[in-house]
FIKE-114267 format. One record per residue (C-alpha): x, y, z; residue in three letters. Coordinates in pm, whole numbers, plus 50000, padded with zeros to 5 digits. Example, Ala and Ser with C-alpha at 12.3 -4.5 7.8 and 13.67 -1.06 7.14 Angstrom:
+-------+-------+-------+------+
|    px |    py |    pz | type |
+-------+-------+-------+------+
| 51230 | 49550 | 50780 |  ALA |
| 51367 | 49894 | 50714 |  SER |
+-------+-------+-------+------+
***
This chain:
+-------+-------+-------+------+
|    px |    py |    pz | type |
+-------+-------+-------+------+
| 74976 | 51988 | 46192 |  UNK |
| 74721 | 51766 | 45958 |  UNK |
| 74403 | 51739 | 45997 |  UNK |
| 74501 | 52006 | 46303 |  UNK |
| 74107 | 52176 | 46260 |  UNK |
| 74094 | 52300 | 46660 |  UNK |
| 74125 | 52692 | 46682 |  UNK |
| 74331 | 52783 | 47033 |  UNK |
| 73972 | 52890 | 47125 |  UNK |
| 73805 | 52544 | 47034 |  UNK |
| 74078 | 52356 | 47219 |  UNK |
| 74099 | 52555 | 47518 |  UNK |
| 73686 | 52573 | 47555 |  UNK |
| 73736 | 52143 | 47498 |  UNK |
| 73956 | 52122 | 47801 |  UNK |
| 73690 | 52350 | 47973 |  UNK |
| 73403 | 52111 | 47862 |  UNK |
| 73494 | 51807 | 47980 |  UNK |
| 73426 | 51948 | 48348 |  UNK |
| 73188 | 52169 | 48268 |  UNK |
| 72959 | 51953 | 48167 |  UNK |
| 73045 | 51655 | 48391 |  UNK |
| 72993 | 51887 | 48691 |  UNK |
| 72678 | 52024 | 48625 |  UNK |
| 72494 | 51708 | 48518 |  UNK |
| 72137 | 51668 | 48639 |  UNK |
| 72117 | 51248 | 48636 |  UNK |
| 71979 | 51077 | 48874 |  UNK |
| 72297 | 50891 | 49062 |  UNK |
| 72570 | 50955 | 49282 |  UNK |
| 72826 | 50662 | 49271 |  UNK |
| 72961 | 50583 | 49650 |  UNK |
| 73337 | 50537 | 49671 |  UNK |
| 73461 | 50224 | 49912 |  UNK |
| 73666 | 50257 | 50231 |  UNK |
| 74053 | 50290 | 50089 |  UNK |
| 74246 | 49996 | 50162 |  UNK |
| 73914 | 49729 | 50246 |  UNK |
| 74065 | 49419 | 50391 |  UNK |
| 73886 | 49169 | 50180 |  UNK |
| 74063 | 49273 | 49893 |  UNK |
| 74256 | 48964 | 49748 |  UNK |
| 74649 | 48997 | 49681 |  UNK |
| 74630 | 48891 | 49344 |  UNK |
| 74385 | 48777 | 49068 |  UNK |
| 74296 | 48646 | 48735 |  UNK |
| 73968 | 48831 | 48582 |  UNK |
| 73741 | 48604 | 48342 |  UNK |
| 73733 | 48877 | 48134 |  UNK |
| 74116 | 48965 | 48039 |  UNK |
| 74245 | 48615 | 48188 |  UNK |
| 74588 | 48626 | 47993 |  UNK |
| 74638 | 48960 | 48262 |  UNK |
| 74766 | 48905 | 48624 |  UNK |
| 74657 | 49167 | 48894 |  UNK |
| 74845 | 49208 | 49207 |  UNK |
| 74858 | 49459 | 49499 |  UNK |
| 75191 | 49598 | 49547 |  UNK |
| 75358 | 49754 | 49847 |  UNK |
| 75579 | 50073 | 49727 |  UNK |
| 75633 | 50406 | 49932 |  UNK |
| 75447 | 50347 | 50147 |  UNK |
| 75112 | 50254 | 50000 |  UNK |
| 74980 | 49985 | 49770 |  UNK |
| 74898 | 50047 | 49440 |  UNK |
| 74710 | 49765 | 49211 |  UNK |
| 74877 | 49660 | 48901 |  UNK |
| 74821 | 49442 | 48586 |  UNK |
| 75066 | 49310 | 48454 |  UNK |
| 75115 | 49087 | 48132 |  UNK |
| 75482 | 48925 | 47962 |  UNK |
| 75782 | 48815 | 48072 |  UNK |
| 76118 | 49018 | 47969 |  UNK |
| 76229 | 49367 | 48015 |  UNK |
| 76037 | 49554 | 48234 |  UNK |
| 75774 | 49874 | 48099 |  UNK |
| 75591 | 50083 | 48340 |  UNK |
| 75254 | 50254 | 48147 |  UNK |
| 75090 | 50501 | 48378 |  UNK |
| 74773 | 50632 | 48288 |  UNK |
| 74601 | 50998 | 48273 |  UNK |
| 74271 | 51194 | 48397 |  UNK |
| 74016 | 51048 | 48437 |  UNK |
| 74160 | 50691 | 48355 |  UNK |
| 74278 | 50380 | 48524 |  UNK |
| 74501 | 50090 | 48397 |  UNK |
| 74237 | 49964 | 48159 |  UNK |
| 74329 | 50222 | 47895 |  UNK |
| 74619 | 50033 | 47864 |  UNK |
| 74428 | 49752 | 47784 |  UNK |
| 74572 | 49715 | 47419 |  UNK |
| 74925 | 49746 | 47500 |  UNK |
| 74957 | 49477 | 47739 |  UNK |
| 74918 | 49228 | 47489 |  UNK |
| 75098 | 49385 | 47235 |  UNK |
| 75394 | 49414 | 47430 |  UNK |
| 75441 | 49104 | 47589 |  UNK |
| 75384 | 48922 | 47260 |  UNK |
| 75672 | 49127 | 47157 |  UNK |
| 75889 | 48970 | 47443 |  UNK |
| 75810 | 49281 | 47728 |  UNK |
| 75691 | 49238 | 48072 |  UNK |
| 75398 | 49511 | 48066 |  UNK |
| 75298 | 49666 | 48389 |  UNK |
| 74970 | 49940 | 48381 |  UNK |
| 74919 | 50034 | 48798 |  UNK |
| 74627 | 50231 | 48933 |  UNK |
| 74802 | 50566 | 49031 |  UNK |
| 74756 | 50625 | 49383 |  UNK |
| 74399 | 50726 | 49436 |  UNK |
| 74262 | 50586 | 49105 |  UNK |
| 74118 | 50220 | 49091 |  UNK |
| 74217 | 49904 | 49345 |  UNK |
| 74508 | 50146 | 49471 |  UNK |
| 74511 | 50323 | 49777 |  UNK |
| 74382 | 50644 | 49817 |  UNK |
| 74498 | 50899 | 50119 |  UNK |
| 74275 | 51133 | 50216 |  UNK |
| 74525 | 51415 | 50284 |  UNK |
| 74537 | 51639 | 49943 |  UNK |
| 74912 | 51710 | 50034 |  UNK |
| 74968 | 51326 | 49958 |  UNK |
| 74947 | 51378 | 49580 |  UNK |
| 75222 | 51587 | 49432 |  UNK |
| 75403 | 51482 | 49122 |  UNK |
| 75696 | 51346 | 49354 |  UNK |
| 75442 | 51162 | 49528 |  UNK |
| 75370 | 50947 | 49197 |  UNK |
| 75729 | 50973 | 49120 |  UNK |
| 75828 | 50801 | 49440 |  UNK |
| 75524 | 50538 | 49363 |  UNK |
| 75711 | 50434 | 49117 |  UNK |
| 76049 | 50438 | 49190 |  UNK |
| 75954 | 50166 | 49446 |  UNK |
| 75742 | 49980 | 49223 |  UNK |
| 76037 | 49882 | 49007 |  UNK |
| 76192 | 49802 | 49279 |  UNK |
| 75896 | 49544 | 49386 |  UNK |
| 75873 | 49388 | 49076 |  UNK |
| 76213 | 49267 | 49144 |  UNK |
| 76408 | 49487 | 48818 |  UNK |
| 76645 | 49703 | 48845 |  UNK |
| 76568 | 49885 | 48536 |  UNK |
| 76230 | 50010 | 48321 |  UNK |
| 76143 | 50221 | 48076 |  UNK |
| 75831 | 50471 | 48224 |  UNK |
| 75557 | 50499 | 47914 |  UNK |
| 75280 | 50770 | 47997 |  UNK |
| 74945 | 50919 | 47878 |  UNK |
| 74789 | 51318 | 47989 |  UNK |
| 74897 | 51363 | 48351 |  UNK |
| 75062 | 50965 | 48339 |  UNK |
| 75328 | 51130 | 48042 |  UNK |
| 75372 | 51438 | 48310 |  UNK |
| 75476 | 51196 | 48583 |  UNK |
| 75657 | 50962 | 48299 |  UNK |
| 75899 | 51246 | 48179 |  UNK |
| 75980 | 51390 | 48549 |  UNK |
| 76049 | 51026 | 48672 |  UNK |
| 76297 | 50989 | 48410 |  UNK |
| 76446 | 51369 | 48410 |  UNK |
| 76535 | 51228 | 48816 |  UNK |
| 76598 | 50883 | 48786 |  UNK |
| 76785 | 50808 | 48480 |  UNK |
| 76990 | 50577 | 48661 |  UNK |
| 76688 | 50333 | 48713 |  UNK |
| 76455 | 50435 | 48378 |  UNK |
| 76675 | 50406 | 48055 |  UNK |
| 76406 | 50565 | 47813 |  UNK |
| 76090 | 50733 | 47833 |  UNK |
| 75723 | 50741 | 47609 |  UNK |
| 75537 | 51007 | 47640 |  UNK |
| 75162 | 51047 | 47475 |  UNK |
| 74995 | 51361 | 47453 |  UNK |
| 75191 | 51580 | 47691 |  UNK |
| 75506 | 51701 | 47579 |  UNK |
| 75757 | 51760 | 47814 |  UNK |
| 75768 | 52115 | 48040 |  UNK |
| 76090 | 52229 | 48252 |  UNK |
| 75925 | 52195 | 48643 |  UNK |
| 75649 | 51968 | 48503 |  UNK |
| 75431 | 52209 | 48475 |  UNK |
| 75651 | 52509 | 48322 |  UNK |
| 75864 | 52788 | 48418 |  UNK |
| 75677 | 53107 | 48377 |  UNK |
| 75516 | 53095 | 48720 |  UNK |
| 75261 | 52939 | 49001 |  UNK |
| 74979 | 52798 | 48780 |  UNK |
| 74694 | 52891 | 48923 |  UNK |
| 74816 | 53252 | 48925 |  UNK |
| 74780 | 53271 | 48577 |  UNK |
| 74429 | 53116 | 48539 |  UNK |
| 74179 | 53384 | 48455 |  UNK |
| 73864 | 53412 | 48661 |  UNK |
| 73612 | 53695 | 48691 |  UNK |
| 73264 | 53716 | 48864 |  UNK |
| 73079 | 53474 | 48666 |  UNK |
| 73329 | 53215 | 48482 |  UNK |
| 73647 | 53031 | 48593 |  UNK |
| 73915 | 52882 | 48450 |  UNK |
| 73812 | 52490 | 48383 |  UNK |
| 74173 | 52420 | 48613 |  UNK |
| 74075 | 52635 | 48926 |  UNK |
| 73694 | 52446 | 48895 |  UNK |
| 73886 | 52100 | 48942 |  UNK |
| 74051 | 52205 | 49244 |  UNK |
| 73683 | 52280 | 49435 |  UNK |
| 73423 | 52027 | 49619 |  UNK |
| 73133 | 52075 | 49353 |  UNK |
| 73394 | 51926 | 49042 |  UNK |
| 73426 | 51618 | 49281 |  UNK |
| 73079 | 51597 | 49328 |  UNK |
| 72939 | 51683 | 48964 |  UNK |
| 73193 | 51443 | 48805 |  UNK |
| 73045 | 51139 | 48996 |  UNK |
| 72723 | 51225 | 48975 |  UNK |
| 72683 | 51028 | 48703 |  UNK |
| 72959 | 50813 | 48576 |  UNK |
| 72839 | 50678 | 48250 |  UNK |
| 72716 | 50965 | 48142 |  UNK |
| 73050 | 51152 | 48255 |  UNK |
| 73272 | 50860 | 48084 |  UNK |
| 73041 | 50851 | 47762 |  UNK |
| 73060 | 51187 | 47696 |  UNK |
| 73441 | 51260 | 47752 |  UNK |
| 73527 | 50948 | 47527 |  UNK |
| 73334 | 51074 | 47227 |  UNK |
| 73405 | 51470 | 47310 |  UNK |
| 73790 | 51480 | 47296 |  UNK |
| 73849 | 51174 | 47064 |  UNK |
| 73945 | 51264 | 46696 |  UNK |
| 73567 | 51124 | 46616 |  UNK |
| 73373 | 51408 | 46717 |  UNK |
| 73379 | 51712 | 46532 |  UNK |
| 73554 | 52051 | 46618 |  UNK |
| 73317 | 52210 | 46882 |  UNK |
| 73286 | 52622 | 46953 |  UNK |
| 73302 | 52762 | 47285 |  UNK |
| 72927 | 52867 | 47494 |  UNK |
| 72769 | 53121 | 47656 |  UNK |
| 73016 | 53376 | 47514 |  UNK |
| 73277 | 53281 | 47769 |  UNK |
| 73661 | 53308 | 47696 |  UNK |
| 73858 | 53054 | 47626 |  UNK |
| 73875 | 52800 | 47884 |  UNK |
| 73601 | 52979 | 48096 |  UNK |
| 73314 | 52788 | 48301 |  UNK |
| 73015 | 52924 | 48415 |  UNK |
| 73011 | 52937 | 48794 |  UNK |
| 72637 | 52905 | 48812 |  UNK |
| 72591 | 52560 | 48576 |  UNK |
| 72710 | 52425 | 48261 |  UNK |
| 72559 | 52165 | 48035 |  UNK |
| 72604 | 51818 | 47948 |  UNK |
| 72507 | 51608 | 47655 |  UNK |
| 72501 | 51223 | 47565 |  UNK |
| 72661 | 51101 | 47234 |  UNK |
| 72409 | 51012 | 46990 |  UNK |
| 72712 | 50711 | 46980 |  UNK |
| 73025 | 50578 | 47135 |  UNK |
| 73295 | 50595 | 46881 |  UNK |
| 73411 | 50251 | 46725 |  UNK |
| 73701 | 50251 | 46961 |  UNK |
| 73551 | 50234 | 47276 |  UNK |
| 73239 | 49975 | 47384 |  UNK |
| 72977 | 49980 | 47609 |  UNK |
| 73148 | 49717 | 47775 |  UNK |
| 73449 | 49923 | 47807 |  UNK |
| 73248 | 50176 | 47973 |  UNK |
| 73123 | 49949 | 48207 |  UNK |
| 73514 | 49870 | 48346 |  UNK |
| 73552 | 50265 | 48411 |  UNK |
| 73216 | 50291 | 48609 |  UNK |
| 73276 | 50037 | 48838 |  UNK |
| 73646 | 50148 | 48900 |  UNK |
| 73528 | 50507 | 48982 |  UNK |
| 73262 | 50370 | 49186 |  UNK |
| 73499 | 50200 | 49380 |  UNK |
| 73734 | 50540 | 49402 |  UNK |
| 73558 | 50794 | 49352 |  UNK |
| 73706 | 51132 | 49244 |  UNK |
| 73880 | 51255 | 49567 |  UNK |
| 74222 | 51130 | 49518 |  UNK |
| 74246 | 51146 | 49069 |  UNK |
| 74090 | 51573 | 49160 |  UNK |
| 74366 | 51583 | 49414 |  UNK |
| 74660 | 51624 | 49125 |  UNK |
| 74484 | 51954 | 49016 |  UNK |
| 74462 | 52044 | 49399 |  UNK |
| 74865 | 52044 | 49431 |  UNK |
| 74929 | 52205 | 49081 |  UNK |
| 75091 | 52506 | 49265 |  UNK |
| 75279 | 52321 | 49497 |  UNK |
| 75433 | 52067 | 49235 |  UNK |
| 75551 | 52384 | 49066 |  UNK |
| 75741 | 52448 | 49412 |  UNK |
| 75854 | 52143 | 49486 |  UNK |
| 76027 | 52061 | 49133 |  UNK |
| 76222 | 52411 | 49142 |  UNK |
| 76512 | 52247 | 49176 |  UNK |
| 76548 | 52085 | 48850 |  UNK |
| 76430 | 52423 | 48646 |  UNK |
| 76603 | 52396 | 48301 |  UNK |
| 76704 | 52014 | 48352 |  UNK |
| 76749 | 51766 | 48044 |  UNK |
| 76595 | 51451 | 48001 |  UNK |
| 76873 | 51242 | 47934 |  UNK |
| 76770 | 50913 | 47849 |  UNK |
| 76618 | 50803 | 47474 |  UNK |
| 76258 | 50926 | 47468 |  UNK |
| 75969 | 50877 | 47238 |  UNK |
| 75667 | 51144 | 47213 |  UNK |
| 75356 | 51062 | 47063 |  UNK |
| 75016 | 51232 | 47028 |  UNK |
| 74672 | 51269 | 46780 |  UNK |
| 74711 | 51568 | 46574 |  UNK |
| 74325 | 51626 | 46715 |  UNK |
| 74430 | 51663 | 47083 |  UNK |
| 74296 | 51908 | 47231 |  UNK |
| 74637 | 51918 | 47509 |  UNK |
| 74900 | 51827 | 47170 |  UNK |
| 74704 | 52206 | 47064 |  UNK |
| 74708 | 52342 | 47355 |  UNK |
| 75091 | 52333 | 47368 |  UNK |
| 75205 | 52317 | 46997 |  UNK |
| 75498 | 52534 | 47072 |  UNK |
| 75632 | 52303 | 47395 |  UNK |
| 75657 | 52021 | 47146 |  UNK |
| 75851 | 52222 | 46869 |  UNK |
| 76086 | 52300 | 47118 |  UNK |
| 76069 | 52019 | 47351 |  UNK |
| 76398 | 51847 | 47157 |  UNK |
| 76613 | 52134 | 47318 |  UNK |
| 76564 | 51977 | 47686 |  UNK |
| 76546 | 51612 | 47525 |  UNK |
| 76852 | 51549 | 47322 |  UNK |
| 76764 | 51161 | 47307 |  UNK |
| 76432 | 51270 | 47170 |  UNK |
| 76289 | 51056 | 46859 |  UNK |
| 76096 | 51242 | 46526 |  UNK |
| 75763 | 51279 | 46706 |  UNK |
| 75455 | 51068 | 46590 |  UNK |
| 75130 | 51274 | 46508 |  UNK |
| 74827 | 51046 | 46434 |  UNK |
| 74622 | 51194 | 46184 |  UNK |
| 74258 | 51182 | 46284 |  UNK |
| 74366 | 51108 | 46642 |  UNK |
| 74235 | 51303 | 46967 |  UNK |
| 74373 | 51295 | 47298 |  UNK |
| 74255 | 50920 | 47388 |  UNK |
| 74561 | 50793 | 47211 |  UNK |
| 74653 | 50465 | 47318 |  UNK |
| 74286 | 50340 | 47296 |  UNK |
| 74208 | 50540 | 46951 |  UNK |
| 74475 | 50435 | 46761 |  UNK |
| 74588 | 50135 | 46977 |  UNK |
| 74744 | 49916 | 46722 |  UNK |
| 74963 | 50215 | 46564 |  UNK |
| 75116 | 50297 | 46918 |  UNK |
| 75178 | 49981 | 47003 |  UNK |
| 75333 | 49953 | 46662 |  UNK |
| 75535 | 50251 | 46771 |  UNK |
| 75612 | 50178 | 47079 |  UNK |
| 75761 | 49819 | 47049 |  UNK |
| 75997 | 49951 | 46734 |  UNK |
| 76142 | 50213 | 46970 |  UNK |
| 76162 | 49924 | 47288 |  UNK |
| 76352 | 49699 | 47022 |  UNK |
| 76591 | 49989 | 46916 |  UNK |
| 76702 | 50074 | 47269 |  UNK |
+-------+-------+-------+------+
***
């Protein structure tokens, strides 16, 4: 790939440091999380801030996830990654309903305004699936296409691998797509390395102290991963001597940008503070938690095609595009409807928000062509 500078050690060690360091942070605040589902919360609402975008509560299996929405005309589902929220679709909402789309960006359930179960066993892959199955549904279509970013283009390629019949095309940013969501060659976790004084960054997000250590302090946490795995900072080594993709168990580190990149604002920063505030890391950690058993529970459809017209994007500087260079040379074999993939030179894994113009670019010439 261009510009491709990450070694397999580099990117690996990235995907480690983004909890590392979040986790074992020594500031001085721990952000409290509000009750899930708090009665005062309206039904819908304009904010001053983004007043051209309409956000609603929404009733769908189950549970009610918070949405902002933007356009009139066919209907486009964008469901974001870890550790995200609607807001980094912020850019595409405009774009695409200037273009004639009705853009929709929900919380995923246990992120933002949404709901947020407390049972762990509440947040598999079909889980999110079935979220938004019924969301379409809500929103009174009878068709979407599903766009997705980092675990949001996991979700976005399963949803339309089940439901073709109600998704007619798929985007997919970052992530490429994997048979079982996850892959075929076993349980996940059984092949993440650990020893007696490191573990695999993966296994870390599945304990207490990750959900502790990542709220400790959220602008800190949020400032750091936006400049650490954008295409802005440079090509970091590993620490400590650790393997690839190893943590210390006994602390980590964590340093503050000397600046934000020109991407991302202060004032952006503030939006994902106060929406972790409000949720708190129990229910975004709890996808890592059921790893294993969405492995299980997508068995079934082990070698399955996605057929419906699909677009993959991703920053030739992602750590995760890297990380699984080979799933996206071969990913055309299980998606026949697949377009020429788009690497952004320069780009790292923030897509949508680093190079927002040139996906959206992307995005509505593929919507146009379906």
């Amino acid at each position: 790939m261009r510009d491709a500078t990450f070694s397999r050690r580099d990117v690996l060690w990235a995907g480690a440091a983004l909890t590392v360091g979040a986790a074992f942070a020594e500031p001085p605040e721990v952000a409290a999380a509000e009750p899930s589902g708090a009665g005062s919360e309206p039904t819908s609402w304009v904010d001053s801030a983004m007043p051209e975008v309409t956000h609603r509560m929404i009733e769908t299996n189950g549970i009610r996830l918070h949405v902002a929405e933007q356009g009139e005309g066919p209907l486009i589902i964008l469901c974001h990654g870890f550790p995200e929220c609607w807001y980094s679709w912020r850019h595409q909402l405009g774009a695409l309903a200037k273009a004639g789309f009705r853009a929709v960006a929900p919380d995923l359930r246990g992120y933002g305004r949404s709901d947020r179960p407390e049972e762990v066993e509440k947040y598999t892959i079909l889980h999110d699936i079935g979220d938004i199955v019924g969301l379409v549904d809500a929103l009174g279509a009878k068709q979407a296409v599903i766009a997705g970013h980092d675990i949001g283009a996991a979700i976005a390629w399963q949803t339309a691998l089940l439901r073709p019949d109600i998704f007619r095309a798929v985007i997919a940013l970052s992530p490429p797509f994997r048979s079982r969501g996850f892959g075929d060659s076993g349980p996940p976790t059984t092949l993440m390395p650990r020893t007696e004084n490191a573990v695999f960054y993966q296994l870390f997000l599945q304990t207490p102290e990750a959900e502790a250590g990542l709220g400790r302090d959220l602008r800190l946490t949020f400032r750091y991963q936006f400049y650490t795995f954008s295409g802005d900072k440079p090509p970091s080594a590993g620490a400590g001597g650790l393997p690839p993709g190893m943590m210390p168990r006994k602390g980590g580190f964590l340093t503050d940008p000397p600046s934000l990149p020109a991407w991302v604002t202060e004032s952006d920063i503030d939006v994902y503070v106060k929406e972790y505030a409000r949720s708190g890391f129990h229910g975004p950690l709890a996808w890592w938690r059921n790893i294993d058993r969405g492995w299980e529970l997508m068995a079934p459809f082990a070698g399955a095609a996605v057929t419906v017209p699909a677009l993959y994007m991703a920053g030739e500087r992602d750590f995760v595009a890297a990380v699984f260079s080979q799933d996206i040379a071969k990913q055309s074999a299980l998606v026949p409807k697949l377009r020429p993939p788009i690497m952004l030179p320069g780009c790292g894994h923030w897509t949508q928000q680093e190079r927002a113009a040139e996906v959206s670019a992307a995005m509505i010439d593929f919507l146009r062509s379906l």
